[in-house]
N, C-alpha and C positions, 0 to 999 in steps of 0.2 A: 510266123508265130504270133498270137496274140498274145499282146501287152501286158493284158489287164488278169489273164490268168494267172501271173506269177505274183500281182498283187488277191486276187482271192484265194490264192494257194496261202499267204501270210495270214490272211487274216481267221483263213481254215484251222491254219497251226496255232494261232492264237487263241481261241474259240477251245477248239478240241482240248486246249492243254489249262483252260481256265478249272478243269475238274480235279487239277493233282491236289490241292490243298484236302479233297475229301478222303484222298487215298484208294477213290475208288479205279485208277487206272495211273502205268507211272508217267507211259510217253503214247501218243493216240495216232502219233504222226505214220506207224508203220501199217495203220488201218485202213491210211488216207487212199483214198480210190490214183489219183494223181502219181502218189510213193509208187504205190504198185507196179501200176501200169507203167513208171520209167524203170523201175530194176529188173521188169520184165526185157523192154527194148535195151537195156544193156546185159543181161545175158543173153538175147538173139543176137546182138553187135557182137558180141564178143566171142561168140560160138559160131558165128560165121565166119570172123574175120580175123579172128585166133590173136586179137589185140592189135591187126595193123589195119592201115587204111585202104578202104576199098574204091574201087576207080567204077562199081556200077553203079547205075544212075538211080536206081531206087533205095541204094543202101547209102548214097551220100545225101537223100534227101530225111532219110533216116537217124542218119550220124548228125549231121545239122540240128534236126529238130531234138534230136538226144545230147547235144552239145550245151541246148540253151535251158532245155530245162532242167539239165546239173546244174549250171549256174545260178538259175533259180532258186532249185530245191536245195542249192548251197546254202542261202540265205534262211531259208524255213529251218535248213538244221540248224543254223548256229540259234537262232530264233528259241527253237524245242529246247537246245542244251543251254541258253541262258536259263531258259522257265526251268528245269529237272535240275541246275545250279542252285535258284533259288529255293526249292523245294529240297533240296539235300541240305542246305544250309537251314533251314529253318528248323528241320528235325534234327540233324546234331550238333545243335545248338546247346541241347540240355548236354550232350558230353562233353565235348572242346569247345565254347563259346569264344576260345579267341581265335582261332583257327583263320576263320572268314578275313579276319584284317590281315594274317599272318601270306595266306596265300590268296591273291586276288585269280588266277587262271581257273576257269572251271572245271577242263579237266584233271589239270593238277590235284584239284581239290578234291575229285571225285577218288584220284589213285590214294592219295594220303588216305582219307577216309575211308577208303576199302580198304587198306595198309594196319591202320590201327585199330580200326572196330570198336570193341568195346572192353581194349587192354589199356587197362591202367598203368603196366609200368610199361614210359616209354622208351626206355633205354635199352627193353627189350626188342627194337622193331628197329629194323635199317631201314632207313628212308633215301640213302646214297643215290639208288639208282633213281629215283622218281623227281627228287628236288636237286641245285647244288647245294655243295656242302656246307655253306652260312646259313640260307634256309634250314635244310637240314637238321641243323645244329641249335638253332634260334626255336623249330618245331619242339623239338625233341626236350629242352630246359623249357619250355613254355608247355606244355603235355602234364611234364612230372609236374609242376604248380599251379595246374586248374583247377577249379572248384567244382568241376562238372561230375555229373551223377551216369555211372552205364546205365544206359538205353534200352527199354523191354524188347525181349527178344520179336514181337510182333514189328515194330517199329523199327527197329537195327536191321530185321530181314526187310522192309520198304525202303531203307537207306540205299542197304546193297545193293538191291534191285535199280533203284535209277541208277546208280552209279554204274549199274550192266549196262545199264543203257546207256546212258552218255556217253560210255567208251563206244558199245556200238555204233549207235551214229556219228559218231567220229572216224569210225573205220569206214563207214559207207560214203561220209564225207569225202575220207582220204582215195578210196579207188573212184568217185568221182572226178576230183582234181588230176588222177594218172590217166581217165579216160580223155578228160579235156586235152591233158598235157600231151597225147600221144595223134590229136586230130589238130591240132590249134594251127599247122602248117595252110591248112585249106582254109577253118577258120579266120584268124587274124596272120596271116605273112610276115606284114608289115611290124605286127605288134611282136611276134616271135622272135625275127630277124634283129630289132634292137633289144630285145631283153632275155632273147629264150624261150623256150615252150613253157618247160618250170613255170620261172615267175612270173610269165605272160599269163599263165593260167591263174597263178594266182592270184593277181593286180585284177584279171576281171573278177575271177569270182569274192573278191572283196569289195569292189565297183557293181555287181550284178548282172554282169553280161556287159558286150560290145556297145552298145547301141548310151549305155549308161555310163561307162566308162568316156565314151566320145563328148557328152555333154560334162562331163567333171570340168573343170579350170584346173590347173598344173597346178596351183598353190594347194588345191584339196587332194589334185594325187599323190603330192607328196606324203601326206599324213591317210594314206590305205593301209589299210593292216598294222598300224601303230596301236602296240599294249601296254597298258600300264603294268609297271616294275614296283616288284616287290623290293623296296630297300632293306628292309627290317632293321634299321635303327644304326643301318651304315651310311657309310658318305654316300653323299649323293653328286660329290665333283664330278666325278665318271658316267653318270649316268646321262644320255642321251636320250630325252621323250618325244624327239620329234621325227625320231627315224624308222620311218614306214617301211612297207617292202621296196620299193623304189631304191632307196640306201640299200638293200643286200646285193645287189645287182653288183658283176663282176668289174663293170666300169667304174663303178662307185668306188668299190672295196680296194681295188687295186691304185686307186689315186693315194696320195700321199694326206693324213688324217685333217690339217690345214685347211686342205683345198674339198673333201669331201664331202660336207656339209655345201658350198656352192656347186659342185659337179651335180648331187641329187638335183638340185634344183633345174642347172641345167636339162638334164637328162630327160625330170617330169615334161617340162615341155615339148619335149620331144615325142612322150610318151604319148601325151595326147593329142598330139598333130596326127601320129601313126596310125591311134584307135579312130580318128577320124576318116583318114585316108584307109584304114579296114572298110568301115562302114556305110561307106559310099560305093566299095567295091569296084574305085578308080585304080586300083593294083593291085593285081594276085599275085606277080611275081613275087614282093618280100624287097623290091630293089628300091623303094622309097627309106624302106626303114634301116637297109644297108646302110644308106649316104646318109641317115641320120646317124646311126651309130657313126660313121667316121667323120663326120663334124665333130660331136661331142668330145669322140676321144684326141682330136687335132685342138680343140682348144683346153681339155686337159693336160695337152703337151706345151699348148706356148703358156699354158700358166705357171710351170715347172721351168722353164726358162730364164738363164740368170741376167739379168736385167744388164745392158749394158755398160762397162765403167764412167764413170766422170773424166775426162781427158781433159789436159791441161791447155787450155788455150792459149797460144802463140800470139806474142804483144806483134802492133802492127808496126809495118815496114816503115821506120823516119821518114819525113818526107823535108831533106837539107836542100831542093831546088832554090836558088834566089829569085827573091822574089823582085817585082820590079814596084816601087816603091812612089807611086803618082802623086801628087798632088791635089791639085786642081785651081782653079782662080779665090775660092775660098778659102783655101789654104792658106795661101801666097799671101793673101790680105790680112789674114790674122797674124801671119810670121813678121809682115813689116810691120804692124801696128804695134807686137810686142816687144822689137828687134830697136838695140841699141842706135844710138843717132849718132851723128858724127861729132857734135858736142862732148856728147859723152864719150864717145870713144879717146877724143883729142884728151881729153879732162884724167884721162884715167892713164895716159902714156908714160913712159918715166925714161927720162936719159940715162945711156950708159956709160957707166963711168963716171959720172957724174954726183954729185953729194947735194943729196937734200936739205934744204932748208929746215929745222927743223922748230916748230914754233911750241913755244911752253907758255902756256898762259898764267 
């Protein structure tokens, strides 16, 4: 596959979608010659092969090259749905102006906004199923006290219309990610076998394919697929911003919450040894990325491990042998030098029984 197509396929989506601001067209991407031609090779993949994987030799050079450019054209859509984010935001601006800070998700934004349109009361609209319920609830007190004006019906039907679309291409996004997900076995092995087809699909397609994923450093995959959270004016003690998809992984999740935050970390590196050993196509089996998962999850076990006790140490065994108690000639010489004389000894004798003289001066 060429490289460089997936970057002119961006800058096509970029280009094309620089016209929304005139309202002459909402999203261009579905014109794109490129678009076509892959949703075409996924409904022949997929009417051939009735969603599973095929062992003939023309349909796996097929499935390959329709592997990498969902990956790709993953990238182009979130691309289109920031641009038709930005342009939904600017036009209903003049009815909920606060909205935009209230919920950062673009599609989120796009359901609220098809949700409330251009109803004033909003105590009228259930938002339960689309936001949780502090959002929710934070939207809905913040609705009833904007200063915002309904939308001309010309303008409000432009709104709808992206917002059709952004969900669309989210939904094409999404049976993208279950076609990846259901070939990624042939694909990445490796990469599947330590994380799953899932989130192996979706680690690359937030990476942009194998080949991109492999060049990442583990400290950047850990932060793939990390979104910014809406707190609305809650704690934010709870809040986790550094947990990518990497952290959803069942290794992660199932560690004790302590230890999870270094398991991710462990893990990324693993992740990218694997996308490595994918992309060299040094292993098809998947059995590299086996023995990485059970390293990972063996040192998530001796981390859970309860640390040995302090034991009382045992005073050592007396040692009452005698000792032999030497001298030497230096010795000897100091003991007579200091050693009473026989003078003195005579001078110092006293008779027994005897009565001392006793002198009083």
């Amino acid at each position: 596959m060429d490289l460089t197509e997936g970057a002119e396929g961006n800058d096509k989506v970029t280009t094309e979608a620089e016209g929304l601001a005139e309202g002459d067209d909402v999203s261009r991407i579905w014109k794109s010659k490129r678009m076509q031609e892959h949703i075409k090779r996924l409904d022949r993949i997929e009417a051939i092969t009735g969603g599973q994987e095929s062992s003939a030799p023309d349909m796996e050079d097929l499935e390959y090259r329709c592997i990498y450019d969902s990956m790709s054209l993953t990238v182009d859509i979130d691309t289109e749905i920031g641009i038709l984010h930005k342009h939904i935001r600017d036009l209903y601006a003049e009815k909920f102006p606060e909205l935009e800070s209230l919920i950062l998700h673009p599609l989120d934004y796009a359901r609220v906004v098809k949700r409330i349109g251009n109803e004033m009361d909003a105590t009228l609209i259930d938002l339960g199923d689309i936001l949780p319920s502090a959002t929710a609830m934070i939207v809905t007190v913040t609705a009833s006290t904007t200063a915002g004006k309904p939308l001309a019906e010309e303008k409000l039907e432009n709104v709808f219309k992206a917002c059709e679309e952004a969900m669309r291409l989210d939904e094409l996004k999404q049976r993208m990610h279950t076609f990846v997900q259901n070939r990624m076995e042939s694909l990445a092995p490796n990469l599947s076998a330590l994380l799953g087809t899932g989130l192996a699909a979706r680690v690359m397609g937030a990476a942009g394919g194998l080949m991109s994923l492999s060049r990442i450093p583990s400290c950047n995959v850990l932060m793939l697929g990390v979104k910014r959270k809406t707190l609305g004016g809650l704690s934010s003690k709870a809040a986790r911003p550094n947990e990518g998809l990497v952290s959803t992984s069942d290794i992660v999740t199932s560690a004790p919450p302590d230890i999870r935050q270094k398991a991710a970390r462990q893990l990324a590196g693993k992740v990218t040894l694997a996308a490595r050993v994918d992309a060299n196509k040094t292993d098809s089996t998947g059995e590299v990325g086996r023995k990485f998962k059970e390293v990972v999850e063996q040192k998530i076990e001796k981390w859970q491990e309860v640390p040995p006790s302090r034991q009382v140490k045992a005073l050592p065994v007396p040692d009452d042998k005698q000792r032999k108690k030497r001298g030497g000639k230096r010795i000897r010489r100091m003991k007579e030098r200091f050693a009473l004389t026989e003078v003195q000894k005579q001078a110092n004798r006293l008779a027994f029984g005897e009565k001392e003289v006793e002198c009083v001066a």
